[in-house]
VOTITI-27081 format. One record per atom (N, C-alpha, C): residue in one letter; residue number from 1; atom name; x, y, z. Coordinates in pm, whole numbers, padded with zeros to 5 digits, m for minus. Example, Ala and Ser with C-alpha at 12.3 -4.5 7.8 and 13.67 -1.06 7.14 Angstrom:
2
+---+-----+----+--------+--------+--------+
| r |   k |  a |     xx |     yy |     zz |
+---+-----+----+--------+--------+--------+
| a |   1 |  N |  01319 | m00569 |  00780 |
| a |   1 | CA |  01230 | m00450 |  00780 |
| a |   1 |  C |  01320 | m00330 |  00780 |
| s |   2 |  N |  01285 | m00225 |  00708 |
| s |   2 | CA |  01367 | m00106 |  00714 |
| s |   2 |  C |  01290 |  00003 |  00787 |
+---+-----+----+--------+--------+--------+
***
This chain:
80
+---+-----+----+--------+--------+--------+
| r |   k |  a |     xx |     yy |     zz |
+---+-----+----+--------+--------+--------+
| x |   1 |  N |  06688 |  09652 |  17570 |
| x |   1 | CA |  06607 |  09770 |  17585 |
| x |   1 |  C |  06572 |  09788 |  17732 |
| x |   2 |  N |  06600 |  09889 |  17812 |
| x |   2 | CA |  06496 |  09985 |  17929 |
| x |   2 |  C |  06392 |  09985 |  17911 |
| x |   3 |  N |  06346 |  09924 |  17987 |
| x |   3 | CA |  06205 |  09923 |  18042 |
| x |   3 |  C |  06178 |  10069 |  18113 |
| x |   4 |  N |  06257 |  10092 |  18184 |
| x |   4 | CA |  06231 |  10226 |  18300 |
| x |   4 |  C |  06267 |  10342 |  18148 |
| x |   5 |  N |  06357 |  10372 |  18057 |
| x |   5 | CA |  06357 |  10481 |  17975 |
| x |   5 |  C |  06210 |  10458 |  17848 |
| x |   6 |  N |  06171 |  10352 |  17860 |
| x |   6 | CA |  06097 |  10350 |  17730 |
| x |   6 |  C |  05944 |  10426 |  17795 |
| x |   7 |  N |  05949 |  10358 |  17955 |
| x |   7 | CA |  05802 |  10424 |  17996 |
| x |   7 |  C |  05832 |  10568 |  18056 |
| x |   8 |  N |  05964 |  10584 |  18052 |
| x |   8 | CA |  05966 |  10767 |  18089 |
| x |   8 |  C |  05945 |  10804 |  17961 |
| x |   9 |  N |  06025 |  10802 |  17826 |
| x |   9 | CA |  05974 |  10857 |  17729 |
| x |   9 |  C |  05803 |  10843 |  17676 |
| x |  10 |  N |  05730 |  10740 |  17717 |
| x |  10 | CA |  05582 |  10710 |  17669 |
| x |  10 |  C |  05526 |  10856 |  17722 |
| x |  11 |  N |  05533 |  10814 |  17874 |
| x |  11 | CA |  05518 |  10921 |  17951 |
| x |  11 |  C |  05531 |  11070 |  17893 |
| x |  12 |  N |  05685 |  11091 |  17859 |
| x |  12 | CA |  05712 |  11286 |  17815 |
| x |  12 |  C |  05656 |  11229 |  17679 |
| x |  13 |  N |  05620 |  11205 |  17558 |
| x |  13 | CA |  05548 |  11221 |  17481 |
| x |  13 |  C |  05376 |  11240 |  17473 |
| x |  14 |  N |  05329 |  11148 |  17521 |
| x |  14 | CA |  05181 |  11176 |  17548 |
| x |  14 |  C |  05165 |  11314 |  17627 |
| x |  15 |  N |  05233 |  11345 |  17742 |
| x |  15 | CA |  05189 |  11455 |  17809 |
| x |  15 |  C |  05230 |  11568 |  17717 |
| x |  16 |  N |  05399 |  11618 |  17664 |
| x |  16 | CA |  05384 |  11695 |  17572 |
| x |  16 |  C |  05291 |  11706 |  17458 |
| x |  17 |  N |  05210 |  11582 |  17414 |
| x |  17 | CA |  05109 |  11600 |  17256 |
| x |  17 |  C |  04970 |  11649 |  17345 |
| x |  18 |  N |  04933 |  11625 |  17468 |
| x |  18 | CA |  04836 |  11701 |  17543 |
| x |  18 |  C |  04823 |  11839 |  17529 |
| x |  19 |  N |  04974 |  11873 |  17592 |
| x |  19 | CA |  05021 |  12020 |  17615 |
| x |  19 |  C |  05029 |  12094 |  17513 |
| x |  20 |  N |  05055 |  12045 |  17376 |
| x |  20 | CA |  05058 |  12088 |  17234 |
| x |  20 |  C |  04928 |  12095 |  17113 |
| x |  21 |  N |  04817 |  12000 |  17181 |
| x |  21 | CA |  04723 |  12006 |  17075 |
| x |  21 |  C |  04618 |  12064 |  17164 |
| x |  22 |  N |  04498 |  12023 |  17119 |
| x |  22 | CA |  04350 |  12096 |  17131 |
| x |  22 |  C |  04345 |  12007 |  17251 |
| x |  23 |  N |  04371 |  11894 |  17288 |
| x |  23 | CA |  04332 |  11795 |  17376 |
| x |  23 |  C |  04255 |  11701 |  17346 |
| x |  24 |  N |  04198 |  11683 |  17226 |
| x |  24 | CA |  04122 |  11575 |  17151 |
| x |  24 |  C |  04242 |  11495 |  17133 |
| x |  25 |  N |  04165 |  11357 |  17087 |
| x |  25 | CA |  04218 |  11258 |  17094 |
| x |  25 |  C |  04287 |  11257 |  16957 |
| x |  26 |  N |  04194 |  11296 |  16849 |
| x |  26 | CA |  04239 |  11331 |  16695 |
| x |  26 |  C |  04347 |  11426 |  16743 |
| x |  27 |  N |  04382 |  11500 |  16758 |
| x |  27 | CA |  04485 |  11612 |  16762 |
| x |  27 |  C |  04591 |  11592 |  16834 |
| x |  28 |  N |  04597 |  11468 |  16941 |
| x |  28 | CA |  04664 |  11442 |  16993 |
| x |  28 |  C |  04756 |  11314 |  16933 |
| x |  29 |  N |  04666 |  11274 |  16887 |
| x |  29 | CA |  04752 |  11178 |  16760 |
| x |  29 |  C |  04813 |  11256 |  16632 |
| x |  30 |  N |  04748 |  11332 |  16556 |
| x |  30 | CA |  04812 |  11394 |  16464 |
| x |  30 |  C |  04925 |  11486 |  16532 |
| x |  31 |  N |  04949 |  11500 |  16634 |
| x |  31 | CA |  05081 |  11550 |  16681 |
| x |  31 |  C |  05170 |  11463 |  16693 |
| x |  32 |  N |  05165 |  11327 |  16749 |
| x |  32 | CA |  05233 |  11207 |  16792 |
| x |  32 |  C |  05303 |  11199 |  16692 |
| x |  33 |  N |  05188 |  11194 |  16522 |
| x |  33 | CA |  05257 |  11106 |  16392 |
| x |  33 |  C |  05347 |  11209 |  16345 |
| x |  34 |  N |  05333 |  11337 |  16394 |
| x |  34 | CA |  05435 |  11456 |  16288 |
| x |  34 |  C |  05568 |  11503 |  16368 |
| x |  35 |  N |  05543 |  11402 |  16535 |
| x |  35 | CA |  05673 |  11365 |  16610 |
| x |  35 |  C |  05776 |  11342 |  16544 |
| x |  36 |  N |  05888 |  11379 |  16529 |
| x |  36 | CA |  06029 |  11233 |  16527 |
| x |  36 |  C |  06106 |  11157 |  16671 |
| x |  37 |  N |  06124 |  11076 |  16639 |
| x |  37 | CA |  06185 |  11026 |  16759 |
| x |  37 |  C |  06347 |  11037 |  16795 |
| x |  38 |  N |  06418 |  11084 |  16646 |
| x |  38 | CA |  06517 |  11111 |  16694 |
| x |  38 |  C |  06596 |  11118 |  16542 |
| x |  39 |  N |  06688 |  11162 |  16556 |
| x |  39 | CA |  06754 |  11138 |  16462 |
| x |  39 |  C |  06847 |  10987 |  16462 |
| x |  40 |  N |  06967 |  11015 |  16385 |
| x |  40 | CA |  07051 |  10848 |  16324 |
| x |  40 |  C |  07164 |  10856 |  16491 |
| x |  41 |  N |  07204 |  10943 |  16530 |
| x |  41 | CA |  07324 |  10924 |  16677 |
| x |  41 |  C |  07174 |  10960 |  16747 |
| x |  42 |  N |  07073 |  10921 |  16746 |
| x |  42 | CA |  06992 |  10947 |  16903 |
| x |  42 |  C |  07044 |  10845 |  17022 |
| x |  43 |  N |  07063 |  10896 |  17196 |
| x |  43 | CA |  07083 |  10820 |  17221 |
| x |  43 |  C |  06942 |  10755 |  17291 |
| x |  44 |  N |  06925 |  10599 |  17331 |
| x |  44 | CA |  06840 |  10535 |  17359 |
| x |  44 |  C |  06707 |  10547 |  17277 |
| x |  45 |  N |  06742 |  10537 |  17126 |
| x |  45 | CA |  06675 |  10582 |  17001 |
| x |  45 |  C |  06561 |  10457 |  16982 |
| x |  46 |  N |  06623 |  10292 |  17052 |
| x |  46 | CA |  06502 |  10187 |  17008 |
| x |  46 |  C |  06386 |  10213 |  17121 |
| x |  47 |  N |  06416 |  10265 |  17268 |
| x |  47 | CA |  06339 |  10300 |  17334 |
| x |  47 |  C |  06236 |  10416 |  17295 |
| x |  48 |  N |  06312 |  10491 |  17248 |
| x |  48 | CA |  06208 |  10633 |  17228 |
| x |  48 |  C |  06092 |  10589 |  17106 |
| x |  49 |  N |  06142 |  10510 |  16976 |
| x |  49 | CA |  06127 |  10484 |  16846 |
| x |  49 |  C |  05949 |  10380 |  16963 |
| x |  50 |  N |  06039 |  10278 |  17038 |
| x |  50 | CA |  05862 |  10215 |  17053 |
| x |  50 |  C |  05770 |  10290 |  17139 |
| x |  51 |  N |  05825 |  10366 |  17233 |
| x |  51 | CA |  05736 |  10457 |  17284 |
| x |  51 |  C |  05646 |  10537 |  17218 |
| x |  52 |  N |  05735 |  10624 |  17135 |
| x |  52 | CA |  05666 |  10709 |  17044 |
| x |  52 |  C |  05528 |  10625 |  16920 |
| x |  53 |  N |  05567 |  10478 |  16870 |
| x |  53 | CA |  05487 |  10408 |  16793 |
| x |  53 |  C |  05345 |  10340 |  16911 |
| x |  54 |  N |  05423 |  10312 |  17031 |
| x |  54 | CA |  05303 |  10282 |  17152 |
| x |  54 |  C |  05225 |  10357 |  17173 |
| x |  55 |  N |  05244 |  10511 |  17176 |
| x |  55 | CA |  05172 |  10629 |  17174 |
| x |  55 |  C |  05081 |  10632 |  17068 |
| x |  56 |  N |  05084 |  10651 |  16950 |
| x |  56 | CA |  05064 |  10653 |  16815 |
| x |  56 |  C |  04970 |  10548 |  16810 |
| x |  57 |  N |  05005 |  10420 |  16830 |
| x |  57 | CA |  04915 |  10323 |  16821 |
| x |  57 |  C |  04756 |  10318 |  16947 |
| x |  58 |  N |  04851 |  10395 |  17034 |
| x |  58 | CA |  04702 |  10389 |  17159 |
| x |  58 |  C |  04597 |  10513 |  17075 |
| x |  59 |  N |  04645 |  10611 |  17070 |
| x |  59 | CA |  04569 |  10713 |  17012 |
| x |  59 |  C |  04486 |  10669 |  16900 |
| x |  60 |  N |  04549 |  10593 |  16806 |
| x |  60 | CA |  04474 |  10582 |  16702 |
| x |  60 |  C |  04360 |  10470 |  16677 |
| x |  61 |  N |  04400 |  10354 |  16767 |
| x |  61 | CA |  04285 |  10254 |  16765 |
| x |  61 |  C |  04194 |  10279 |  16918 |
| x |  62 |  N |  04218 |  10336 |  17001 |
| x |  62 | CA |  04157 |  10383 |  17105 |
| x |  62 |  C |  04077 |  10533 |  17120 |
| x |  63 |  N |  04059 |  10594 |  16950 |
| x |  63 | CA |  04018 |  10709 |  16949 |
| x |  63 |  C |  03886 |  10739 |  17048 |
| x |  64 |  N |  03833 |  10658 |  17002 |
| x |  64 | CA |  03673 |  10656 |  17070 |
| x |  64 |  C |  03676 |  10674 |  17249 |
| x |  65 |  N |  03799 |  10625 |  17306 |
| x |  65 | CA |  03777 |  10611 |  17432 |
| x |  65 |  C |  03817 |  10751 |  17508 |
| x |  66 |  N |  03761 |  10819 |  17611 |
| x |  66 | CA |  03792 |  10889 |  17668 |
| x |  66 |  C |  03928 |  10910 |  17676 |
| x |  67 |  N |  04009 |  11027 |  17693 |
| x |  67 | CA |  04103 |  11051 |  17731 |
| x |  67 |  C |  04219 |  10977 |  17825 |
| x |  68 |  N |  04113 |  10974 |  17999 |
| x |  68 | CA |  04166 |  10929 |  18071 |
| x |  68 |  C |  04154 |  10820 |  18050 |
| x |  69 |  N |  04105 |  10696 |  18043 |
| x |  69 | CA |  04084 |  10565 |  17974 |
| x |  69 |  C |  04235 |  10537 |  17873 |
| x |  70 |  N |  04245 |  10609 |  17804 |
| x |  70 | CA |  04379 |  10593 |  17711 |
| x |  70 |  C |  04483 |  10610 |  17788 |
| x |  71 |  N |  04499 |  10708 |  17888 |
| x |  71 | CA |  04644 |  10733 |  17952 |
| x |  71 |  C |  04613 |  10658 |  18078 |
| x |  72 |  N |  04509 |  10577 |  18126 |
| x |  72 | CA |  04502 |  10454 |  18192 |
| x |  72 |  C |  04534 |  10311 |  18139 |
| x |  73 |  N |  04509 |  10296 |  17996 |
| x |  73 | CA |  04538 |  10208 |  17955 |
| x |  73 |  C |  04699 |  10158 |  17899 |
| x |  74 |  N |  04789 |  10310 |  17909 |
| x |  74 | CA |  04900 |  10333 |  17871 |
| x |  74 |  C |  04980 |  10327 |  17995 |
| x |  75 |  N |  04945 |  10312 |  18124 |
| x |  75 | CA |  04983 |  10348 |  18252 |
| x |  75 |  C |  05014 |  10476 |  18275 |
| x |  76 |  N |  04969 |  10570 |  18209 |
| x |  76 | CA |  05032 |  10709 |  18288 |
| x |  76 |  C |  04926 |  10756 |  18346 |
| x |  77 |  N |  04948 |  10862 |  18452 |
| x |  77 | CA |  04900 |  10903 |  18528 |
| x |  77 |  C |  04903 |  11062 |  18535 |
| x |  78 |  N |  04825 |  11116 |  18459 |
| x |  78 | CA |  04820 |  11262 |  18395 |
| x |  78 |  C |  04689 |  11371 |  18468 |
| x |  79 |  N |  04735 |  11468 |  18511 |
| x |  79 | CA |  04586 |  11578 |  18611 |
| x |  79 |  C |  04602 |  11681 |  18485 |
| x |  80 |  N |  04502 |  11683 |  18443 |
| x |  80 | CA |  04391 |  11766 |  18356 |
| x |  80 |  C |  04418 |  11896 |  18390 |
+---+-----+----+--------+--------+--------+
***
């Protein structure tokens, strides 16, 4: 597995579920989970598959924490 494709995809997922929901943290997860990561020929499909579940998992046990706090704790680096 890529290390460098798994944290570009972390990356374009969290910022697209920003760009797509209310900006709450709830809404930003219920976008994550109604994601797919790819279909059966995706290519670099085990990368996207843990990104997308890394996402999913920060959102959902980190609800409580501020925004930026979560996409600090995820390493990305996102302007509001």
């Amino acid at each position: 597995m890529s290390l460098g494709l798994y944290r570009r995809f972390l990356e374009e997922y969290v910022i697209e579920a920003i760009k797509h929901s209310s900006g709450t943290n709830a809404s930003i997860s219920e976008y994550l989970w109604a994601k797919q990561a790819g279909g059966f020929l995706t290519r670099h499909k085990a990368e996207k598959q843990k990104a997308l579940n890394e996402a999913r998992r920060a959102f959902d046990e980190y609800r409580h924490w501020p925004l930026e706090i979560i996409l600090s704790h995820l390493g990305i680096e996102h302007q509001a």
